[in-house]
C-alpha positions in Angstrom: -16.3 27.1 331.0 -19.1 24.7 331.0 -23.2 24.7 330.5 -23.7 23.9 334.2 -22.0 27.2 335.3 -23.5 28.8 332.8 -27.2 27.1 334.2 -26.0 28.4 337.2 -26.0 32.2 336.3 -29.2 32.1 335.3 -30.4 30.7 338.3 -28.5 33.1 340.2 -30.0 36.0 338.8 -33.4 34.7 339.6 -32.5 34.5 343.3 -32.6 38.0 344.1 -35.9 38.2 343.5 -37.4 41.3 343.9 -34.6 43.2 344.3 -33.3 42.2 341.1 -36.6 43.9 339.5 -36.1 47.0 341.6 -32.6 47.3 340.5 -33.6 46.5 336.8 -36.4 48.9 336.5 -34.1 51.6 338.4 -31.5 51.4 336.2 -33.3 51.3 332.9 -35.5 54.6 334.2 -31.9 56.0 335.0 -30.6 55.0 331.6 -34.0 56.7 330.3 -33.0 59.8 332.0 -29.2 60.0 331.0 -30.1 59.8 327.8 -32.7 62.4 327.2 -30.5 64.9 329.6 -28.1 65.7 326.5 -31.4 66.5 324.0 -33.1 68.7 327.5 -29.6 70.3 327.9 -29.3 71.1 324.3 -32.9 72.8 324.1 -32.2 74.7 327.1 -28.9 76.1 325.4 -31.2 77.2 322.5 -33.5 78.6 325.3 -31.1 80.8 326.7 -30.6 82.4 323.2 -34.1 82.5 323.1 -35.0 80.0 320.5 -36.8 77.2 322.5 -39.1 77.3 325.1 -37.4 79.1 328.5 -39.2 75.7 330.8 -36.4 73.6 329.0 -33.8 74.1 331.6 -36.3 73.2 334.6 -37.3 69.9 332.5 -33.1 69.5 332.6 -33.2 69.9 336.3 -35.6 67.4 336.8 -33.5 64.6 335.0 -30.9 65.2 337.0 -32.8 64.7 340.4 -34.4 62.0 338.8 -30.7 60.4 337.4 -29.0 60.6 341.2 -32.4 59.1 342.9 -32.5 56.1 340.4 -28.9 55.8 341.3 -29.5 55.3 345.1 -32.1 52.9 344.4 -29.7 51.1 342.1 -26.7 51.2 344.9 -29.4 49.8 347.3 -31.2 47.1 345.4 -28.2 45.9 343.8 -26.0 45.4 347.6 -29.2 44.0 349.0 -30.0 41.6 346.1 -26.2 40.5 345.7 -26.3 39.6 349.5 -29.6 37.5 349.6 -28.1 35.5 346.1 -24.4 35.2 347.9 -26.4 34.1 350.6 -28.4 31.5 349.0 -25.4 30.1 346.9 -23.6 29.4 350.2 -26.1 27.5 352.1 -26.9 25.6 348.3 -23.1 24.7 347.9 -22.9 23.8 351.4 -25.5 21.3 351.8 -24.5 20.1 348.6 -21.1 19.4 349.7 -22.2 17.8 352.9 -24.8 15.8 350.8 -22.2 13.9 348.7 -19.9 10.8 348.8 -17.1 11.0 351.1 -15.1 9.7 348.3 -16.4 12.7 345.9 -16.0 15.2 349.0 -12.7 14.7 348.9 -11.6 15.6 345.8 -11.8 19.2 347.1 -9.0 20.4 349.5 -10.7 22.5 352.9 -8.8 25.2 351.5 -10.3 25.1 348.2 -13.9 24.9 349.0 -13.7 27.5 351.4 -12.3 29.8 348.6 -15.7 28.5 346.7 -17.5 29.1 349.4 -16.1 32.3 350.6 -15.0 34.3 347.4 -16.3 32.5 344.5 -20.3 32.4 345.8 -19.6 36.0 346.5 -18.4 36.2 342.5 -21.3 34.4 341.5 -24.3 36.2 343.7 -23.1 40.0 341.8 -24.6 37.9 338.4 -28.3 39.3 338.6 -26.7 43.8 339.3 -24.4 42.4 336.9 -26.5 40.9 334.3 -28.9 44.0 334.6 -25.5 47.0 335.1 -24.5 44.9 331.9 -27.6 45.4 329.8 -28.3 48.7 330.8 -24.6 50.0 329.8 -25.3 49.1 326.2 -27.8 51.8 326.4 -26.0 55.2 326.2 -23.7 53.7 323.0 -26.6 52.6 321.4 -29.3 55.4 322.5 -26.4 57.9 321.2 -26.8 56.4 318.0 -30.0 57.2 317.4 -30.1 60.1 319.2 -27.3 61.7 316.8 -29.5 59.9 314.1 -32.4 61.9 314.6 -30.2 65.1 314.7 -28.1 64.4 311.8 -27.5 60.9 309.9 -23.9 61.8 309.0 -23.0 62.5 313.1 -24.5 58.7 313.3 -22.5 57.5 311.0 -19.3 58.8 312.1 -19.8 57.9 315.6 -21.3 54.5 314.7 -17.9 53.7 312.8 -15.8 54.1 315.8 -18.1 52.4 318.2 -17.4 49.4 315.7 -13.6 49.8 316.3 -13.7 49.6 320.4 -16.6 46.8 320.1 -14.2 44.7 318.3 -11.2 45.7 320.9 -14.1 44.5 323.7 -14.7 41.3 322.3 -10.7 40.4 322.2 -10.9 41.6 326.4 -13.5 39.4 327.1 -11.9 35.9 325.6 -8.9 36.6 327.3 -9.7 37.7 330.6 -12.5 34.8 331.0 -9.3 32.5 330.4 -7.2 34.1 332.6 -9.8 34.5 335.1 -10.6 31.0 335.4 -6.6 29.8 335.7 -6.2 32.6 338.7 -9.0 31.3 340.6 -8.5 27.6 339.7 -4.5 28.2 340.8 -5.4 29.9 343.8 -8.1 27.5 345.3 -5.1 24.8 344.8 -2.8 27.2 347.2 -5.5 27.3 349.6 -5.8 23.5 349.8 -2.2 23.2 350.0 -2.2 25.7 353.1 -5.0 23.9 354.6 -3.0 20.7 354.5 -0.2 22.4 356.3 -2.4 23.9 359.1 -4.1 20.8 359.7 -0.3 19.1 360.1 1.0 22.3 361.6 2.7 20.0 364.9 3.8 17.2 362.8 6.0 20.1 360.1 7.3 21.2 363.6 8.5 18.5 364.8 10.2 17.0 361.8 11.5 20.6 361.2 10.4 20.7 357.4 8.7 24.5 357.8 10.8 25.4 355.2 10.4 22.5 352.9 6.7 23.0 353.3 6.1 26.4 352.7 8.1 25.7 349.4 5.3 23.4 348.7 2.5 25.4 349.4 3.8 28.6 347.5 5.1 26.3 344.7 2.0 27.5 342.1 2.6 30.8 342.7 4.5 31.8 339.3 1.5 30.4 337.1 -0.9 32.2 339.8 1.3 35.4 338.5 1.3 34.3 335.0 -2.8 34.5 335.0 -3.3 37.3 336.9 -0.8 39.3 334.4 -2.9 38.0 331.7 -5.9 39.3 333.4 -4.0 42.7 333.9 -2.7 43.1 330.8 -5.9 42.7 328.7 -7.8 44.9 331.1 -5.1 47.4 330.6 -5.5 47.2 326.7 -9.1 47.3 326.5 -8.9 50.2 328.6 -5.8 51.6 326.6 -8.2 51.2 323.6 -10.8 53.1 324.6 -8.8 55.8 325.9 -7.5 56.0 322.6 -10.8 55.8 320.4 -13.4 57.7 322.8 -11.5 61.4 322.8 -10.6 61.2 318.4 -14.4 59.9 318.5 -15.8 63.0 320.2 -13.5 65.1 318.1 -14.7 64.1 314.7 -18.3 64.3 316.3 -17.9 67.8 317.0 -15.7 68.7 313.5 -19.2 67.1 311.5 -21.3 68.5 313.9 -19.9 72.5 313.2 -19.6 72.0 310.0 -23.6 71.0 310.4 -24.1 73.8 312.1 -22.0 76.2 309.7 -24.4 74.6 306.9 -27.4 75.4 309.0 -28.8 71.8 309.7 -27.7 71.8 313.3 -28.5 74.9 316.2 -26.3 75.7 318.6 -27.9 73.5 321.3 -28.6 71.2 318.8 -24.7 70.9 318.7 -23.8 71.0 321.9 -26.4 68.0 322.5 -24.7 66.1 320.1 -21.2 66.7 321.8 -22.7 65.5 325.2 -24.3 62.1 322.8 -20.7 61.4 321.9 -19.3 61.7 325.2 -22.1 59.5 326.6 -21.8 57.1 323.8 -17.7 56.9 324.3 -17.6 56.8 327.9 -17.1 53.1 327.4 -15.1 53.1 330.6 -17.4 52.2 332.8 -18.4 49.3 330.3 -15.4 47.7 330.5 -15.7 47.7 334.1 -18.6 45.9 333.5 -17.7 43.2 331.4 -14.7 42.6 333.8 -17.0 42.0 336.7 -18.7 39.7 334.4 -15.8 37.6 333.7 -15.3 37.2 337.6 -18.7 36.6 337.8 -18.8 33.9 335.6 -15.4 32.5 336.2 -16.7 32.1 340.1 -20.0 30.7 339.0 -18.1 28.3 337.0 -15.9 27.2 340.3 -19.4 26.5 342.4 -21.3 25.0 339.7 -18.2 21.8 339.4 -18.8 21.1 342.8 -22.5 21.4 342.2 -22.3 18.6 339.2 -21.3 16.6 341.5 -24.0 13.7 342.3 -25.0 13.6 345.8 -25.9 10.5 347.5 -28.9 8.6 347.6 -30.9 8.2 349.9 -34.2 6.0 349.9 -37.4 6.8 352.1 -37.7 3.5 353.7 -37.9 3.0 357.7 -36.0 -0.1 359.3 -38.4 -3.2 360.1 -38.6 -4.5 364.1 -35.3 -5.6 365.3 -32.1 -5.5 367.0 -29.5 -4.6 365.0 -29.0 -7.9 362.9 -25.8 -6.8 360.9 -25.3 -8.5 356.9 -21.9 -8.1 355.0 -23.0 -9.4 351.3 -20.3 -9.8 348.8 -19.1 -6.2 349.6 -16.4 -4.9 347.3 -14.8 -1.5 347.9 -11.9 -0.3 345.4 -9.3 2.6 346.0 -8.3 5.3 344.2 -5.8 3.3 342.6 -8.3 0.6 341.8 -7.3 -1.7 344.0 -9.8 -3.7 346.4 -9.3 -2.4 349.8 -12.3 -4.8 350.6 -12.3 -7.8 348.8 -15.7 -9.7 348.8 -16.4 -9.5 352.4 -19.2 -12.0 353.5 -19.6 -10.9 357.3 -23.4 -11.4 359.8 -23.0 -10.4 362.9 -25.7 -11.3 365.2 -28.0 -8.6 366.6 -27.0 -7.6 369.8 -23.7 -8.4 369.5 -20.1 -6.6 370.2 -17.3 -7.2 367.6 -13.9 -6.6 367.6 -12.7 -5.6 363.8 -8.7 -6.0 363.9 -6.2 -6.5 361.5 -2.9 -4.7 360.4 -2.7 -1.1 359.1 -4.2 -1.1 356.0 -6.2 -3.7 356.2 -9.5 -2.3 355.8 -10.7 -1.6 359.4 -11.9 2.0 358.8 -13.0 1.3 355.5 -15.3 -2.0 357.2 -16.6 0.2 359.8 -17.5 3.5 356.7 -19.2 0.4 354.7 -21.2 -1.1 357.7 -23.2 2.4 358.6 -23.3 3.5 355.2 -20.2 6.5 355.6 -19.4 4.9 351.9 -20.8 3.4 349.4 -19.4 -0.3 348.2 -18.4 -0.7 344.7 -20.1 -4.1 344.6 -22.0 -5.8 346.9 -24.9 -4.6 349.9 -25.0 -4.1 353.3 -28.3 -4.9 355.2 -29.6 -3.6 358.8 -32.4 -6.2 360.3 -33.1 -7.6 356.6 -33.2 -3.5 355.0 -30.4 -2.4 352.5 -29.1 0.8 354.0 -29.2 2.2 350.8 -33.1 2.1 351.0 -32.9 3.8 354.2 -33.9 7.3 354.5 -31.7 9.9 355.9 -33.7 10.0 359.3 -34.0 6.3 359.4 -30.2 6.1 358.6 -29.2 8.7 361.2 -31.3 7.5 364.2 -30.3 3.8 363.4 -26.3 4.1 363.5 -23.8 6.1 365.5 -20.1 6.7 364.7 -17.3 7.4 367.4 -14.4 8.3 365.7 -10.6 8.8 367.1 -11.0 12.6 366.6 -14.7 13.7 366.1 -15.4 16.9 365.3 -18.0 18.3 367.4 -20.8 20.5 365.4 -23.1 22.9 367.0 -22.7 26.1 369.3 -23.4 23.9 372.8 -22.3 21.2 374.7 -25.5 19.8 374.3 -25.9 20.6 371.2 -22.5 18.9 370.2 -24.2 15.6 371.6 -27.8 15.7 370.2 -27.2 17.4 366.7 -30.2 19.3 367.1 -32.3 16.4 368.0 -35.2 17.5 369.3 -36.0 14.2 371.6 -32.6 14.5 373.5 -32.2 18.6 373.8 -35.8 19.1 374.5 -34.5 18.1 378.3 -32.9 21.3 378.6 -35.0 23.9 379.8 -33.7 28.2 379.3 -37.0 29.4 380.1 -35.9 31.3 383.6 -32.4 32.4 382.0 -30.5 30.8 384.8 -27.0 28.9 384.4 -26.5 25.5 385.8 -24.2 26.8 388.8 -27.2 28.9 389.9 -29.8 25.8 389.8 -30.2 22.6 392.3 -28.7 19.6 391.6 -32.4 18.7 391.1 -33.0 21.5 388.8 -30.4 21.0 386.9 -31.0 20.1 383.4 -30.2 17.2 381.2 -30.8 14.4 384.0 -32.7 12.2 381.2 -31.0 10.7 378.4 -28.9 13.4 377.4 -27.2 13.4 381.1 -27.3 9.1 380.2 -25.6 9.7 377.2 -22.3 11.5 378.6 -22.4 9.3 381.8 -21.8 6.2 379.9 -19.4 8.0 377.9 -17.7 9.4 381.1 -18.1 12.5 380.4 -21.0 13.8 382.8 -18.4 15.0 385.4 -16.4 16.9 382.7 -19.5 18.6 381.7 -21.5 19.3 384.8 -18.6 21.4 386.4 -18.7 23.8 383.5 -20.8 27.2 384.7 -23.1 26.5 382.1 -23.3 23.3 382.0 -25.2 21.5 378.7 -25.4 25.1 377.4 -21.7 25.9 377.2 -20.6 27.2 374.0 -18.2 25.2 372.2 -15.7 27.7 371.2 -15.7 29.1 374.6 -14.7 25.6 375.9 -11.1 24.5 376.3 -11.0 20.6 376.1 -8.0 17.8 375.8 -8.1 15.4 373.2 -10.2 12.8 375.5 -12.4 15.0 376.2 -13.7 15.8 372.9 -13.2 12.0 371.9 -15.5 11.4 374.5 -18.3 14.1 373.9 -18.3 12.4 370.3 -19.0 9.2 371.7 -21.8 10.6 373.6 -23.2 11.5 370.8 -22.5 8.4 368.9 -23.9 6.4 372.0 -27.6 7.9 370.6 -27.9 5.2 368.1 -30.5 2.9 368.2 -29.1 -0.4 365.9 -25.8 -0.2 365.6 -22.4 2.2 367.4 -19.6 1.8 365.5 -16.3 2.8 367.1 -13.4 3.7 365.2 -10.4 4.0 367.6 -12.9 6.5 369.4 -11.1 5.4 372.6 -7.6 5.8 371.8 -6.9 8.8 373.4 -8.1 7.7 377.3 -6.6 6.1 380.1 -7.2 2.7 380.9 -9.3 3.0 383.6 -11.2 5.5 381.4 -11.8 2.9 378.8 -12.8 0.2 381.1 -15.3 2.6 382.4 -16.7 3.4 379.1 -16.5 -0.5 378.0 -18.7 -1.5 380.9 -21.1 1.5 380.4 -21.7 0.7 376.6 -22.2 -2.9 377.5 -24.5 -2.7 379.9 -26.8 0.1 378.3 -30.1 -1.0 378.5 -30.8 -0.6 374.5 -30.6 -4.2 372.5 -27.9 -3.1 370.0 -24.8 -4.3 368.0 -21.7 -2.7 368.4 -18.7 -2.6 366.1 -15.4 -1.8 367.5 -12.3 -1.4 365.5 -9.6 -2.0 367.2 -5.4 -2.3 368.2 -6.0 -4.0 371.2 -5.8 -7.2 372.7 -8.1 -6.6 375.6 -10.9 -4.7 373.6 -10.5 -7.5 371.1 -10.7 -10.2 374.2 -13.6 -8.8 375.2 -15.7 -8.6 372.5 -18.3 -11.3 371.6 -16.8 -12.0 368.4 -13.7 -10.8 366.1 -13.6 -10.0 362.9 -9.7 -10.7 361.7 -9.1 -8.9 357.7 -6.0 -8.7 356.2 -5.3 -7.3 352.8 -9.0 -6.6 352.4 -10.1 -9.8 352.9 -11.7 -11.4 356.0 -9.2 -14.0 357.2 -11.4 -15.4 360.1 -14.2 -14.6 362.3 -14.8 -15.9 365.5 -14.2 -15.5 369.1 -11.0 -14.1 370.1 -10.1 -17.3 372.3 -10.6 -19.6 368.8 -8.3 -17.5 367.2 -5.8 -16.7 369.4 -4.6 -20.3 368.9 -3.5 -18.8 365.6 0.3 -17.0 365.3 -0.8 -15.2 362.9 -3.8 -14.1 364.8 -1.4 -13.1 367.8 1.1 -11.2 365.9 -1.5 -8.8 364.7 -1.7 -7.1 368.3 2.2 -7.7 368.4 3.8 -5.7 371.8 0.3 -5.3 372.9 -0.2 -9.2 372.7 2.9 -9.3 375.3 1.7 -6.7 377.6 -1.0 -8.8 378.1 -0.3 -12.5 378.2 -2.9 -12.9 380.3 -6.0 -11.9 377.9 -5.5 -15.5 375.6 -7.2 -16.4 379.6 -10.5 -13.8 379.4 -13.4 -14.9 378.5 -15.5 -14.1 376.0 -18.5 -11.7 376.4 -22.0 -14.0 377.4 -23.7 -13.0 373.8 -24.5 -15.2 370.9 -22.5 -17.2 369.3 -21.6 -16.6 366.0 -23.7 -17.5 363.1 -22.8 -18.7 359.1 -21.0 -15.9 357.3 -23.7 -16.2 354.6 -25.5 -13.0 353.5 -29.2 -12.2 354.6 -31.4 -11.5 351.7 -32.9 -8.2 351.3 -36.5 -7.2 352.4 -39.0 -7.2 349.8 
């Protein structure tokens, strides 16, 4: 357990807000009333034998109206304030999450951080009704003290002696099941990651024919995932064992001093028979162990959000980018892996504004990891990257955002709509699309349909207007309602990495299209009327022909850089593309793209 979950519970009970101090003030007014009913019930016994006043048993009535109305209140309060902290812990951990380092991100499994997500920020919202249920069931042991006190000091005594022995019995529960507590949920958030894993490569176990192999793997935790929950188990059955034990001798020695009391003369009738209803009040310490194991779940799940919480998000600075076209700088960039060795090694690339580049290279050469460093995806361990003379790390989200677009191999589409999908809420691009009369897109014009602006730009040059048009709703169709191939979701995320301004960086976003497809797309991005560089990484010979200039790395480290016709002259160069370098003899002939040449790999210092 750690200071930062604990943080966290604190917090947590603070966003319920007012329900919190409606639950509160209902249950202490509720504890109020449970413990004056015993003395009320008691005085209304020595009523009925005609030695108190006979308006006793009215005043006993009341309490209990007023016990099962505090009651609802509490139910209420405590649901609606568990719901609005759940909720808030969600949408915290979540943006969180989605605010950090790929490289951080990663370290938790889909699986796992939905469990956090899902169960554990459910855990953690109960801590304000349980910090409240858990401070108000102290109240009957302790108001029973004092109540028996005032009756008779030798019935506190005797029932103060045995509260001592299930106190110390409740202390023992609460070490082990918060140990136990935290194992179960730490084991099961590692099954769910493993599962995860296995749904994501569902076709690929399928094909090799490894089900069996990988369910093995995925279930393989589940004997310490048994060992912890028995734990958990088998102290929550003790405690409760205990105080089975203790609370029934405990009421029995309360009522042998309490007629011996009454024998001597010290105690009434009703005076007893409060005092019996004290000691069951005070001994029903059932429902506190209850408490205290909601408790341990509680903080045991606040525990599990909090560590992703700790984690540092990224950076961001509030600067906008200075006039310019794109003007791409590589300084000295350094990127390690996990094992610590440079997947990047000192890269010194500029790539002219305006211009397309090929990035090629054998597998695991450090495309993917170029094209994450060039718009800022990730962080390099050592050097800077520069847009138009402006570290990106001094770029503010918005800046950031608007200035580079990513097209990846599979993109995964966010949002409800089509349109959505493309513009990511962006209120210059969807504002086109106008719901005001309710109608679908079948039922409009071809004039009045909507989305003939940019957004309709966007998926043409991505060729992906025809796809999209001849859906009944159009822009507005739902995305889960939507059944689409492979290329057709590759291409509605290059539609909507086609919005950037500075720089589009492909990442094998066309990989999954035909060839004419591709050509299509090729001649739409290069022709689109905004000035802006393009980074394309690459395994063929024709993209790579066609670009202005390519970028050749191998083992991390940029082996040349220049047009593809220079470097074709090298074998080395050639046998990167390999078969597709003989499908294609021809492309050593095409020529290269009419854009700038390219300039001195030498870094571009940053803007003051």
């Amino acid at each position: 357990m750690t200071a930062d979950g604990d943080r966290l519970l604190r917090q947590a009970i603070t966003y319920g807000g007012g329900w919190t101090a409606a639950l509160g003030a209902a249950a202490l007014l509720g504890a109020a009333a449970e413990l004056l009913l015993p003395a009320a019930l008691g005085l209304a016994v020595d009523a009925a034998l005609g030695e108190a006043d006979r308006r006793w048993p009215l005043a006993a009535c009341g309490l209990v109206v007023l016990i099962v109305a505090t009651d609802t209140v509490s139910n209420l309060a405590s649901g609606a304030g568990t719901a609005r902290t759940t909720a808030r812990l969600r949408h915290r951990l979540l943006r969180h999450f989605l605010a950090l380092d790929p490289r951080r991100a990663a370290h938790y499994p889909v699986g796992d951080l939905v469990g956090r997500l899902a169960g554990q920020a459910a855990d953690s919202g109960q801590a304000g009704s349980t910090a409240v249920i858990g401070l108000t069931a102290v109240l009957p042991p302790l108001g029973s003290v004092v109540a028996l006190l005032l009756l008779d000091w030798r019935l506190a005594v005797t029932f103060g002696a045995g509260l001592l022995l299930l106190a110390a019995g409740l202390r023992a529960f609460l070490t082990d099941a918060s140990a136990a507590a935290a194992g179960y949920l730490g084991v099961q958030g590692r099954i769910a990651g493993r599962l995860s894993e296995a749904l994501h490569g569902a076709r690929t176990i399928a094909a090799a024919g490894t089900a069996r192999a990988e369910i093995g793997r995925v279930l393989a935790p589940l004997p310490l995932l048994r060992a912890h929950g028995t734990r958990t188990w088998t102290a929550l059955a003790s405690a409760s064992g205990r105080t089975a034990a203790v609370a029934p001798l405990l009421q029995l020695a309360v009522v042998a001093v309490g007629g011996w009391s009454v024998a001597e003369g010290r105690l009434t009738p009703g005076q007893l028979f409060a005092a019996v209803q004290y000691a069951a009040l005070g001994a029903g310490l059932g429902s506190i162990v209850a408490t205290l194991n909601r408790l341990v779940r509680t903080r045991a799940g606040a525990h599990r959000v909090a560590a992703v919480l700790a984690e540092p998000p990224r950076a961001y600075g509030t600067a906008t980018l200075p006039a310019g076209a794109g003007r791409l700088v590589l300084a000295g960039v350094t990127v390690h892996g996990a094992d610590g060795r440079p997947v990047l090694d000192r890269i010194d690339l500029r790539v002219p504004p305006g211009a397309t580049v090929a990035v090629v290279g054998p597998s695991g050469s450090g495309k993917s990891t170029l094209a994450a460093v060039a718009g800022r995806l990730r962080d390099p361990d050592a050097g800077d990257v520069f847009m138009d003379g402006m570290p990106l790390r001094r770029l503010s989200p918005t800046a950031l955002r608007h200035a580079v677009g990513y097209g990846f191999e599979r993109p995964v589409l966010v949002g409800e709509t089509i349109a959505e999908a493309i513009t990511l809420g962006s209120a210059e691009d969807a504002g086109e699309i106008d719901t005001s009369d309710g109608r679908s897109d079948a039922e409009r014009s071809d004039a009045e349909r909507p989305g003939r602006g940019r957004l309709a730009g966007l998926t043409r040059a991505a060729a992906i207007d025809d796809f999209v048009e001849r859906l009944p709703d159009g822009y507005r169709s739902r995305l889960d309602e939507t059944p689409m191939s492979g290329g057709e979701a590759q291409r509605l995320g290059l539609a909507r990495a086609l919005r950037a301004h500075r720089l589009l960086i492909l990442d094998d976003a066309t990989s999954s299209l035909d060839t004419a497809t591709e050509h299509r797309i090729a001649e739409a991005v290069a022709a689109h009327p905004d000035a802006r560089t393009r980074l394309v990484v690459t395994h063929r010979v024709r993209t790579a022909a066609g670009a202005d200039l390519v970028a050749w790395l191998e083992a991390g480290r940029l082996r040349g850089f220049g047009p593809h016709r220079e470097l074709w002259r090298d074998p080395d160069y050639r046998a990167v593309f390999s078969g597709s370098a003989a499908s294609h003899p021809e492309s050593a002939d095409l020529p290269a793209a009419s854009h700038p040449e390219p300039a001195e790999s030498h870094p571009e210092p940053a803007a003051r």
